[in-house]
N, C-alpha and C positions, 0 to 999 in steps of 0.2 A: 919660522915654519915648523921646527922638530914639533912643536906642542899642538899641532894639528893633527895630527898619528896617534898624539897620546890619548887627545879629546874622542877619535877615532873610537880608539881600542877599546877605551872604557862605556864609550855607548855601546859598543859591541858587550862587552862582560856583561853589562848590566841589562840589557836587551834578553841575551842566554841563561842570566838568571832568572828574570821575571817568568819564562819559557820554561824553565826547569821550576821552577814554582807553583806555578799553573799546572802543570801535569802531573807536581806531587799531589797539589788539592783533587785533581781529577782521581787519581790510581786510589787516593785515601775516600773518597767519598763512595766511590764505586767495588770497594769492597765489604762482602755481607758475613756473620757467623752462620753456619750450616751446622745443624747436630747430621749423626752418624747414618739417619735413615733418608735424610734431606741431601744429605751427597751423594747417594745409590742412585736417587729417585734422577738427582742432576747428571749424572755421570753417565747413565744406564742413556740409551737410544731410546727413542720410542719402541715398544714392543717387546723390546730385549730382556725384561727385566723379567722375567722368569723365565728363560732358557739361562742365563747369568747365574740365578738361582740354585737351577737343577744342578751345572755344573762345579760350582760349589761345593754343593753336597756330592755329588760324584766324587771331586778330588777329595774330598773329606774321607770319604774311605778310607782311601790308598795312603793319607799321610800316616795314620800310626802316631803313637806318644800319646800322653796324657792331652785330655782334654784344656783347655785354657779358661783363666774364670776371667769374666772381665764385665765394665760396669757401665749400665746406661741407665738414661734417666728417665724415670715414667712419667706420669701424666702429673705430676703435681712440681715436678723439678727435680726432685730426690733423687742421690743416687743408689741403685739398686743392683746387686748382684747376679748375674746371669753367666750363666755355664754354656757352651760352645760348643 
């Protein structure tokens, strides 16, 4: 009788693997790439996206320091330089 525990256990492992396999393919199918203005648009509430905006730019004031250059991509894919 010990190797009726053992046959036990391993249908169990292998039952929690399939399980743990299945919700990798799930987690891996169900995630998308977002560029930089598609995560705002996601992130932001309904309505909220320009009061969001405004304070932005409000806090912009008050931080001080150089400006930051940083780079996104236009309409044809390319990456393009834009100042902040």
């Amino acid at each position: 009788m010990p190797a009726g525990w053992i046959i036990g256990a391993a249908l169990v492992a292998i039952l929690a693997g399939a399980l743990l396999w299945a919700a990798g393919r799930w987690l891996a199918g169900s995630w998308e790439v977002l560029d930089d203005d598609q995560l705002t648009e996601r992130l932001a509430p309904r309505g909220a996206s320009q009061s969001a905006a405004v304070w932005l730019r409000v806090r912009g004031w008050f931080a001080g320091g150089p400006r930051r250059l940083t780079y996104r991509r236009d309409k044809l894919g390319r990456f393009r330089r834009i100042r902040r």
